[in-house]
N, C-alpha and C positions, 0 to 999 in steps of 0.2 A: 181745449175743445173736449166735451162731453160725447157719448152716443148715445144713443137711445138705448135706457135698460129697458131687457126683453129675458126677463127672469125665467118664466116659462121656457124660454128656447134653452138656455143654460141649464135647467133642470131635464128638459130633454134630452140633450146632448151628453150628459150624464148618464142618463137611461142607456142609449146606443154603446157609450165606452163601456156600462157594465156590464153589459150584455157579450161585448168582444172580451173583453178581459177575463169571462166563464168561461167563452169559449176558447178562448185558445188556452186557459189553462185544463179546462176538462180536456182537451184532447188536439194537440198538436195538427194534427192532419185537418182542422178545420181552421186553419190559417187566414183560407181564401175569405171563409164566411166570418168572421172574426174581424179583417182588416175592411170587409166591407160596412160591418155597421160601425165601426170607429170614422170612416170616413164617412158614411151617412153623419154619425155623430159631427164631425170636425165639419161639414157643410152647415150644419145647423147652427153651431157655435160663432161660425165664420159671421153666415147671415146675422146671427143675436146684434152685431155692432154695428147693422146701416138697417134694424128693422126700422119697421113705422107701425105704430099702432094702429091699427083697423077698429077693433070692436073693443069692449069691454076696459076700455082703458083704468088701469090698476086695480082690476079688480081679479077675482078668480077666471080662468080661461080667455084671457087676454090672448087677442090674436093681433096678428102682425103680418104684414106685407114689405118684403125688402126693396128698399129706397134704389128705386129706377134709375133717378139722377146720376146715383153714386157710382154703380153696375157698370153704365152706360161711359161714363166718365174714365172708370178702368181700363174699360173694351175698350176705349179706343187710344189709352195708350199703351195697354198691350199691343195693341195693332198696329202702331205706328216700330215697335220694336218688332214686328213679326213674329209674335209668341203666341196669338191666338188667329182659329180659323176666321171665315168670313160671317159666322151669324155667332151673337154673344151665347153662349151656353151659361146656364144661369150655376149648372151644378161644377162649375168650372172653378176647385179650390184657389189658386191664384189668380184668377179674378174674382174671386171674393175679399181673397187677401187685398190686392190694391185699391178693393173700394172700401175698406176700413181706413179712416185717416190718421196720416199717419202720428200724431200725439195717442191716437188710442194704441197702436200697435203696439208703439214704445212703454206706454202705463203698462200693457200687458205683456211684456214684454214677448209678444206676438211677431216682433223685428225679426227673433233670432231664429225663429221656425221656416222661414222664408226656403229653404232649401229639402227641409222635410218636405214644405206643400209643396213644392214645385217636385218632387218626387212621387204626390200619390194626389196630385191633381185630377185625374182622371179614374181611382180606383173604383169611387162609386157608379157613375154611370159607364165607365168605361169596361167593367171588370166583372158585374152584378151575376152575372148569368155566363159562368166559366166556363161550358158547353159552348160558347159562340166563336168563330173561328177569330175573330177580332181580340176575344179575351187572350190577358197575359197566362203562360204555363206555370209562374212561378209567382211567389209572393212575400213578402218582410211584413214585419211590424212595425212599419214608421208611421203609422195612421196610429194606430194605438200607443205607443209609445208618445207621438206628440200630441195627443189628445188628455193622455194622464199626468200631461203638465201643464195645458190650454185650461184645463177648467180648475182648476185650483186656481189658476192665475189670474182667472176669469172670474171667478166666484170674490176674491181679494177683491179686485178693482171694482166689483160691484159695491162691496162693503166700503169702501173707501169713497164711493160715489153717492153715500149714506143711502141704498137700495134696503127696505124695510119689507120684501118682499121676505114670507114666512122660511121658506128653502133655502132662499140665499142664506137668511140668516142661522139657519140648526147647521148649514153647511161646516164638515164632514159628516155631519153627525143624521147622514141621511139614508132612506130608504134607496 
């Protein structure tokens, strides 16, 4: 089984990791805001493997809608294990993760991250705005650390899925 290449989102997600990996190397004490755009990043990438083409199919600014089916599919076997609440939250990294299926995981080898996401599953919407009594006091880099091995992996499996999109293919070699 194939997914749906969604090249754009992969060069996005990109965007987000280099963005975090400035920041936390320019300056340590921005950890918080660091690990939040790598998990923005790591949501994005997540989705890249159950999008759906909406507009512009292969062409420049190709947009995408993430496959409901799949989402939905997740959520309720999270919910049968008790690991999600009662309404699907979409920016939910393990349930992004179980709606990618699972031969893509594996090609990506996307399997072994399983315990990082479930780690920083909720850094983005959960964590965005660190003044809120809800936000965590403290922070790691496993959003970024496993995002700086998702999209190499990522970008591979695209190439291997002969994806002729421009980016993928200069990939490393990018802005």
């Amino acid at each position: 089984m194939t997914a749906t290449l969604a090249p754009w989102m992969v060069e996005s997600a990109h965007k987000y990791l280099k963005a975090a990996n400035i920041l936390h190397r320019v300056d340590p004490n921005l950890l918080h805001i660091a690990s939040v755009n790598a998990a923005l990043g790591l949501e994005i990438l997540l989705k890249s493997f159950i999008a759906n083409v909406t507009k512009n199919e292969g062409k420049v600014h190709e947009k995408y809608r993430p496959n409901k089916d799949a989402l939905k599919a997740s959520y309720v076997m999270l919910k049968e294990k008790g690991e999600v609440g009662d309404k699907l939250d979409s920016h939910d990294l393990l349930l992004l993760f179980y709606a990618i299926p699972e031969e893509v995981r594996k090609a990506v080898n996307l399997h072994r991250f399983e315990m990082p996401i479930r780690t920083c599953r909720h850094v983005f919407a959960g964590s965005r705005y660190e003044y809120e009594a809800e936000s965590p006091t403290g922070f790691c880099d496993t959003a970024i650390q496993t995002l700086n091995t998702l999209v190499p992996n990522t970008v591979h499996y695209y190439k291997q899925q002969g994806c002729t999109d421009s980016w993928i293919i200069a990939y490393p070699d990018v802005p």
